[in-house]
N, CA, C and O atoms as CSV, one atom per row, in Angstrom:
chain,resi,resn,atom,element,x,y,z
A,1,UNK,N,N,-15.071,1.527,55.468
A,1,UNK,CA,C,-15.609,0.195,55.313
A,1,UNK,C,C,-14.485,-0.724,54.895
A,1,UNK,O,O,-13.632,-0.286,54.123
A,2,UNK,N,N,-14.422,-1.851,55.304
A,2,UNK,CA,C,-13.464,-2.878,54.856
A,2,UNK,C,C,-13.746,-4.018,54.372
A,2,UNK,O,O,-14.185,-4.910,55.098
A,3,UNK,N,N,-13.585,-4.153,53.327
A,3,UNK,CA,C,-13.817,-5.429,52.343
A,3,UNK,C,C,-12.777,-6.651,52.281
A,3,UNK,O,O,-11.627,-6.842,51.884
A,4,UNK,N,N,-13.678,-7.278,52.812
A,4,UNK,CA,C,-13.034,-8.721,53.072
A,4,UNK,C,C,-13.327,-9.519,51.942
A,4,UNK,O,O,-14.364,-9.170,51.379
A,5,UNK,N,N,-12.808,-10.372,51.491
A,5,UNK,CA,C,-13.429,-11.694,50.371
A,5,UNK,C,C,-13.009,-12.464,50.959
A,5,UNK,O,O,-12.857,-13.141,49.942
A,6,UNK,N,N,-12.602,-13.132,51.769
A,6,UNK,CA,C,-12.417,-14.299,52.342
A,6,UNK,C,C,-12.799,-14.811,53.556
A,6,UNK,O,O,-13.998,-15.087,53.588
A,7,UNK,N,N,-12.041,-15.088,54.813
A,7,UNK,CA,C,-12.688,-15.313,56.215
A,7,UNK,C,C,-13.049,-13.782,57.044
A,7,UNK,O,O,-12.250,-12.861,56.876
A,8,UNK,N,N,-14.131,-13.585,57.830
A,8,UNK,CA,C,-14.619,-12.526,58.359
A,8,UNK,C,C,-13.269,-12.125,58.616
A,8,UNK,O,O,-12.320,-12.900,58.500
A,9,UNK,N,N,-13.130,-10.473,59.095
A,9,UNK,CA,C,-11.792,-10.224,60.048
A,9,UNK,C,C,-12.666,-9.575,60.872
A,9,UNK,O,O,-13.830,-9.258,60.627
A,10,UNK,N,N,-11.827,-9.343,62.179
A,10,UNK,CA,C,-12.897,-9.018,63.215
A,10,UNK,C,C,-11.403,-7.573,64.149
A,10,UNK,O,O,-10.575,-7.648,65.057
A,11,UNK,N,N,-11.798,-6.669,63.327
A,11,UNK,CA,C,-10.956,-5.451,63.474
A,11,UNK,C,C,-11.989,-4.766,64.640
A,11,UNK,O,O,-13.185,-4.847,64.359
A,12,UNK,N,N,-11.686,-4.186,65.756
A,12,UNK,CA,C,-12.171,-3.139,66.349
A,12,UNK,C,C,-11.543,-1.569,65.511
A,12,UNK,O,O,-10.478,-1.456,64.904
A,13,UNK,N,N,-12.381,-0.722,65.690
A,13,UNK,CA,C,-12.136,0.435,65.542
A,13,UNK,C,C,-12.797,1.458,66.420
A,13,UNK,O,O,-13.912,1.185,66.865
A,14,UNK,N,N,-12.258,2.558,66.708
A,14,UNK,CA,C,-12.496,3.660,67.511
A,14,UNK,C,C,-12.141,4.752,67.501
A,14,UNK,O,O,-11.011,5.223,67.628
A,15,UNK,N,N,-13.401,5.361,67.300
A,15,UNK,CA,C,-13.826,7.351,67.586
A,15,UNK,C,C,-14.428,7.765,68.577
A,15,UNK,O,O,-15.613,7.822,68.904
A,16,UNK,N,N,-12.920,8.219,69.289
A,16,UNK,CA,C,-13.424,8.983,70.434
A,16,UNK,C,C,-13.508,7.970,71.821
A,16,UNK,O,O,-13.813,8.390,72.938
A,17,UNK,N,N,-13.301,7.101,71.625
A,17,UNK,CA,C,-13.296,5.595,72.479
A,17,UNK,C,C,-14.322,5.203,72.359
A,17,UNK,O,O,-14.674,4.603,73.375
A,18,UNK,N,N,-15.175,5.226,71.471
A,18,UNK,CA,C,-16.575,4.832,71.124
A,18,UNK,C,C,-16.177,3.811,70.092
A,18,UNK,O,O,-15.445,4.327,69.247
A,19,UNK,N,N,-16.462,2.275,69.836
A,19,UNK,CA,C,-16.395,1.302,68.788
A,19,UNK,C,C,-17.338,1.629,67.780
A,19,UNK,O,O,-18.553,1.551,67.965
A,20,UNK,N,N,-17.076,1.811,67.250
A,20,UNK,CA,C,-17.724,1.458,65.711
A,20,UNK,C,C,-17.806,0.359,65.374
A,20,UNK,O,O,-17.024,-0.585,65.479
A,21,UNK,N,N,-19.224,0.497,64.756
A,21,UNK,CA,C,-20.091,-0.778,64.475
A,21,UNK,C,C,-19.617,-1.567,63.495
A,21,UNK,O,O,-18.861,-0.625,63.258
A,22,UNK,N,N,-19.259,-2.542,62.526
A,22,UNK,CA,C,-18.863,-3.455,61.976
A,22,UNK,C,C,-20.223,-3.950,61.016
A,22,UNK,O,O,-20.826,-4.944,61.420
A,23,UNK,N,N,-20.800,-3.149,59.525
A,23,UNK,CA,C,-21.806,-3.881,59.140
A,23,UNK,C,C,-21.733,-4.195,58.051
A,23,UNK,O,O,-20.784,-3.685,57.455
A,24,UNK,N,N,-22.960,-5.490,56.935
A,24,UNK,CA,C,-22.336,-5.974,56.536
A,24,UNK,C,C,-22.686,-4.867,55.020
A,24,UNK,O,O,-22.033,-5.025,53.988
A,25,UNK,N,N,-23.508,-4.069,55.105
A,25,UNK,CA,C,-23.608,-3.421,53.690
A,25,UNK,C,C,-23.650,-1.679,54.623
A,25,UNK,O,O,-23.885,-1.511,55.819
A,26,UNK,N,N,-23.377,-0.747,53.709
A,26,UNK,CA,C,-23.257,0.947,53.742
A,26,UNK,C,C,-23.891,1.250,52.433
A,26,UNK,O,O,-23.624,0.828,51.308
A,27,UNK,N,N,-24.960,2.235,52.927
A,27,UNK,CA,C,-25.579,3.284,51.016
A,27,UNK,C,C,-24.192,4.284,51.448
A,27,UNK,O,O,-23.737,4.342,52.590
A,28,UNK,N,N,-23.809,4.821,50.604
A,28,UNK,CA,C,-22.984,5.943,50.157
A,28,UNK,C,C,-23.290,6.560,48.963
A,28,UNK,O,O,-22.982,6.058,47.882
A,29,UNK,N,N,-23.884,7.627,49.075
A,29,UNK,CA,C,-24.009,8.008,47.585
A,29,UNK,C,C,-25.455,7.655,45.993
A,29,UNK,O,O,-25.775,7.854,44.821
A,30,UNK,N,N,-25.782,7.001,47.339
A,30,UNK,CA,C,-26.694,6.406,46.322
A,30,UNK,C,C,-26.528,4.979,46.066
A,30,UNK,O,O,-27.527,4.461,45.565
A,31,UNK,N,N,-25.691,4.322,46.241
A,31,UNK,CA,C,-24.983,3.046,45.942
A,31,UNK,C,C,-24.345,2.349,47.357
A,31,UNK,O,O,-23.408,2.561,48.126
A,32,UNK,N,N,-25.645,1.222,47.177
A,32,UNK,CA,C,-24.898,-0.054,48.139
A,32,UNK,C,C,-23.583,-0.546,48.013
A,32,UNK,O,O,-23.100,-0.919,46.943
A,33,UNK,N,N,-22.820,-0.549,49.437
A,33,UNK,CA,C,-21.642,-0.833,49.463
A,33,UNK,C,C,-21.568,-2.269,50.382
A,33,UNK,O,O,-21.501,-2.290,51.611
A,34,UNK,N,N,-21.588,-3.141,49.731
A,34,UNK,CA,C,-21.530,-4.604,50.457
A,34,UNK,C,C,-19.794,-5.130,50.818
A,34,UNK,O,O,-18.734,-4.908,50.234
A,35,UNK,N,N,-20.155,-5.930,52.087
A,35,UNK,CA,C,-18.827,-6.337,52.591
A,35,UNK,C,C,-17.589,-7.227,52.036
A,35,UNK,O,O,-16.458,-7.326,52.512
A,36,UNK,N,N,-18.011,-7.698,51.157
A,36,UNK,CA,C,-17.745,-8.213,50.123
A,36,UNK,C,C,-16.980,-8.023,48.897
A,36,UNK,O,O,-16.172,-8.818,48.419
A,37,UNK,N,N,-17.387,-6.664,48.351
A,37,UNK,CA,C,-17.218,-6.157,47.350
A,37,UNK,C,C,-17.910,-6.692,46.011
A,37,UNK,O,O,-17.529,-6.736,44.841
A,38,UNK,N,N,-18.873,-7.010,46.545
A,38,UNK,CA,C,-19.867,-8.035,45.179
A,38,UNK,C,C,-20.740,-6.704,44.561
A,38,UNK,O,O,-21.595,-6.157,45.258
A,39,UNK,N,N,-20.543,-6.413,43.682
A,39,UNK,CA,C,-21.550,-5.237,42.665
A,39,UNK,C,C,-22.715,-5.846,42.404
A,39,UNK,O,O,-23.643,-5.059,42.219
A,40,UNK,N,N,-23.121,-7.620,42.286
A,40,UNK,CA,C,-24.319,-7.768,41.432
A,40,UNK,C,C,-25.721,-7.617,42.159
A,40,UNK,O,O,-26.819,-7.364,41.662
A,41,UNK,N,N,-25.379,-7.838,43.430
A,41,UNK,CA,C,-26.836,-7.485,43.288
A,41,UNK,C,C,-27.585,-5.646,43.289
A,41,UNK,O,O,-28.742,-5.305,43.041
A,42,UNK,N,N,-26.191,-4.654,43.728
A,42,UNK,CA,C,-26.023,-3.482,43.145
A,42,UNK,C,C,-26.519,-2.907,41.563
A,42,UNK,O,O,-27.237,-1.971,41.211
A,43,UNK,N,N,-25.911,-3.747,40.973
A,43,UNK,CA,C,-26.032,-3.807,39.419
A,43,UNK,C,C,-27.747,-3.808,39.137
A,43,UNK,O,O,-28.463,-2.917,38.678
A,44,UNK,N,N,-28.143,-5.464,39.705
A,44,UNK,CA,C,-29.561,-5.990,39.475
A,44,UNK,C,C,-30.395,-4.805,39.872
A,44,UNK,O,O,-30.990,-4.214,38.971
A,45,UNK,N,N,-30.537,-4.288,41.397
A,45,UNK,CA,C,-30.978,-3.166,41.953
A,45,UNK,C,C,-30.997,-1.648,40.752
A,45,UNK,O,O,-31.970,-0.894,40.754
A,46,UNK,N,N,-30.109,-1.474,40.062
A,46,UNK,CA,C,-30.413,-0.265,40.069
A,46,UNK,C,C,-31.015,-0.433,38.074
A,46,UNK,O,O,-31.488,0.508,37.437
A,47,UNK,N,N,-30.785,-1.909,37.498
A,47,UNK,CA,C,-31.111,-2.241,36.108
A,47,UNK,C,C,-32.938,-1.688,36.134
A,47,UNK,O,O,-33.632,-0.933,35.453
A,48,UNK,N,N,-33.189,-2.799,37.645
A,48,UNK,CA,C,-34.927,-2.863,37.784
A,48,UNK,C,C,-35.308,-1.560,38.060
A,48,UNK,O,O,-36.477,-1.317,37.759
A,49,UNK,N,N,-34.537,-0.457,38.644
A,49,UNK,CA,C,-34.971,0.789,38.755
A,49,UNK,C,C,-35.279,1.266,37.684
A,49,UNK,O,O,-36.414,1.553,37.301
A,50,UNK,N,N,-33.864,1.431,36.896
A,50,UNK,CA,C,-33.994,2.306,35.365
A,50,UNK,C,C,-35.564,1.555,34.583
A,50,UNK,O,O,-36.665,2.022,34.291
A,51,UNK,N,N,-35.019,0.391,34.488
A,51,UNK,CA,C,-36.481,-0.425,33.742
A,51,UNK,C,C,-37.453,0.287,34.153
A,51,UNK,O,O,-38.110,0.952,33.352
A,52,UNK,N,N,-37.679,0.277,35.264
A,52,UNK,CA,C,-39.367,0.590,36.074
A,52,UNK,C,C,-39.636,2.178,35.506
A,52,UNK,O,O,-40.762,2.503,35.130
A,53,UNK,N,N,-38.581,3.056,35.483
A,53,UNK,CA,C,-38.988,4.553,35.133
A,53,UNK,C,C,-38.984,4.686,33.847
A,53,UNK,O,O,-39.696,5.599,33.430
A,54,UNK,N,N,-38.152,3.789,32.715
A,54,UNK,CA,C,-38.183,3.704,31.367
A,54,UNK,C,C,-39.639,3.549,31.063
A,54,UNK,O,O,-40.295,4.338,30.383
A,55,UNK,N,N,-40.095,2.422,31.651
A,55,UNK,CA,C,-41.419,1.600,31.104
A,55,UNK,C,C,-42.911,3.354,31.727
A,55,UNK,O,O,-43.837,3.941,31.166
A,56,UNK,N,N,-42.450,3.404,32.652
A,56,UNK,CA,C,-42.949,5.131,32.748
A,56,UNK,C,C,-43.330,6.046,31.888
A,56,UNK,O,O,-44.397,6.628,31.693
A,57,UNK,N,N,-41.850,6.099,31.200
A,57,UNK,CA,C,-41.550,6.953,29.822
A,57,UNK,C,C,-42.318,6.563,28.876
A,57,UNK,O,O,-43.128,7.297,28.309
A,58,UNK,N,N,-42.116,5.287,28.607
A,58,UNK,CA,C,-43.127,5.054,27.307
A,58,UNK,C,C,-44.152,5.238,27.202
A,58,UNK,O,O,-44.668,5.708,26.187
A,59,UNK,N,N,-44.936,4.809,28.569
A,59,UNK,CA,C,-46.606,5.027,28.699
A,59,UNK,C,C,-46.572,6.554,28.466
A,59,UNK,O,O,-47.197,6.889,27.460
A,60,UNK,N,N,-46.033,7.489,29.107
A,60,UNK,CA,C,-45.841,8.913,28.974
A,60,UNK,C,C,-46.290,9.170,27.423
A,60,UNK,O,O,-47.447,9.325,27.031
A,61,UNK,N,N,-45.142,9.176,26.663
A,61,UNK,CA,C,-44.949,9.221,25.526
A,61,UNK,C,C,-45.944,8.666,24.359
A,61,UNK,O,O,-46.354,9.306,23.391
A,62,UNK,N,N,-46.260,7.151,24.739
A,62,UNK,CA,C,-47.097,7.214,24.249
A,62,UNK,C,C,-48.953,7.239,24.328
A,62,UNK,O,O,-49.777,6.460,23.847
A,63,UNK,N,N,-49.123,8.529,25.175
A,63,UNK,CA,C,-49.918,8.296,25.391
A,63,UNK,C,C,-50.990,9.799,24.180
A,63,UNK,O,O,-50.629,10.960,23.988
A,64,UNK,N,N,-51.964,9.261,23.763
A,64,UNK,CA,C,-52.702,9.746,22.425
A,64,UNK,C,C,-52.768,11.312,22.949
A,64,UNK,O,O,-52.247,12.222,22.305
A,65,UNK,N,N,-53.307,11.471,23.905
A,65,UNK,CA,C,-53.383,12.992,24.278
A,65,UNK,C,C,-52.540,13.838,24.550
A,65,UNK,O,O,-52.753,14.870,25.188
A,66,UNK,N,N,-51.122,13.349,23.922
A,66,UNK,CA,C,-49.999,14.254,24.215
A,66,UNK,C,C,-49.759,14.489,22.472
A,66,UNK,O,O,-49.846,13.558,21.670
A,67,UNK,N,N,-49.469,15.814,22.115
A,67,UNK,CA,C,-49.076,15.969,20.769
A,67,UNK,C,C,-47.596,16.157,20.456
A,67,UNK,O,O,-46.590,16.055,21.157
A,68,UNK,N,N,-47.736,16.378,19.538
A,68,UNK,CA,C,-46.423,15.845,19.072
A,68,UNK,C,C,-45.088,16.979,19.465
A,68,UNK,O,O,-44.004,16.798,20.020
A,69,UNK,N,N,-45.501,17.736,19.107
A,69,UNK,CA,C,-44.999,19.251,19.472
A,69,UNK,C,C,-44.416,18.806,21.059
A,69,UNK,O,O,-43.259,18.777,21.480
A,70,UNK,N,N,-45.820,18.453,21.792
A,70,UNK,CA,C,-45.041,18.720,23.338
A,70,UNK,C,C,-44.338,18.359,23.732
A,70,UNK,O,O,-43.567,18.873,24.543
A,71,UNK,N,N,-44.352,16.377,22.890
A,71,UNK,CA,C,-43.399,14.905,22.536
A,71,UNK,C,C,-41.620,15.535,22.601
A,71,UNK,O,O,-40.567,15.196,23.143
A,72,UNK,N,N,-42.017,16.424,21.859
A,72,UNK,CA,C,-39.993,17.027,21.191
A,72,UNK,C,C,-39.678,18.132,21.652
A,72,UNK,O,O,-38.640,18.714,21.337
A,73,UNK,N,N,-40.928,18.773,22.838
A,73,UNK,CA,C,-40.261,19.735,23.724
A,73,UNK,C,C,-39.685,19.192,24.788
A,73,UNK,O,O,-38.631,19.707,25.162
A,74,UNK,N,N,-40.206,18.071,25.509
A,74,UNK,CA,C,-39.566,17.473,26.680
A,74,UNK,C,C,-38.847,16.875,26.260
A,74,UNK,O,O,-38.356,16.416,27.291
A,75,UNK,N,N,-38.025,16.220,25.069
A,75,UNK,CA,C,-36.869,15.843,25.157
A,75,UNK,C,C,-35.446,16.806,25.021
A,75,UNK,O,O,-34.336,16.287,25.132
């Protein structure tokens, strides 16, 4: 992938004499790779994830029909 910050560049490349496509974001790994090299909306993306499974946890945790015992085995 090639990260530009400034004016597009418009590189051909080729495997096999086949062009390869030119796009503007790649997942790798788990993690959006934008053309750019801009992390934030990467960052934003994966804050609202953690949030969303945290807020999970708590309801989990606190929920009355779990005792306490079981509370400090799953951690």
């Amino acid at each position: 992938m090639i990260f530009d910050t400034g004016r597009p560049t418009h590189y051909n490349f080729y495997i096999y004499y086949k062009r390869i496509e030119i796009v503007e974001s790649f997942k790798y790994l788990g993690i959006q790779l934008y053309r750019n090299g801009n992390w934030n909306r990467m960052q934003k993306y994966k804050a609202q994830h953690a949030s969303f499974w945290l807020h999970n946890l708590f309801v989990i945790m606190n929920n009355d029909r779990i005792t306490y015992i079981t509370k400090n085995a799953t951690l």
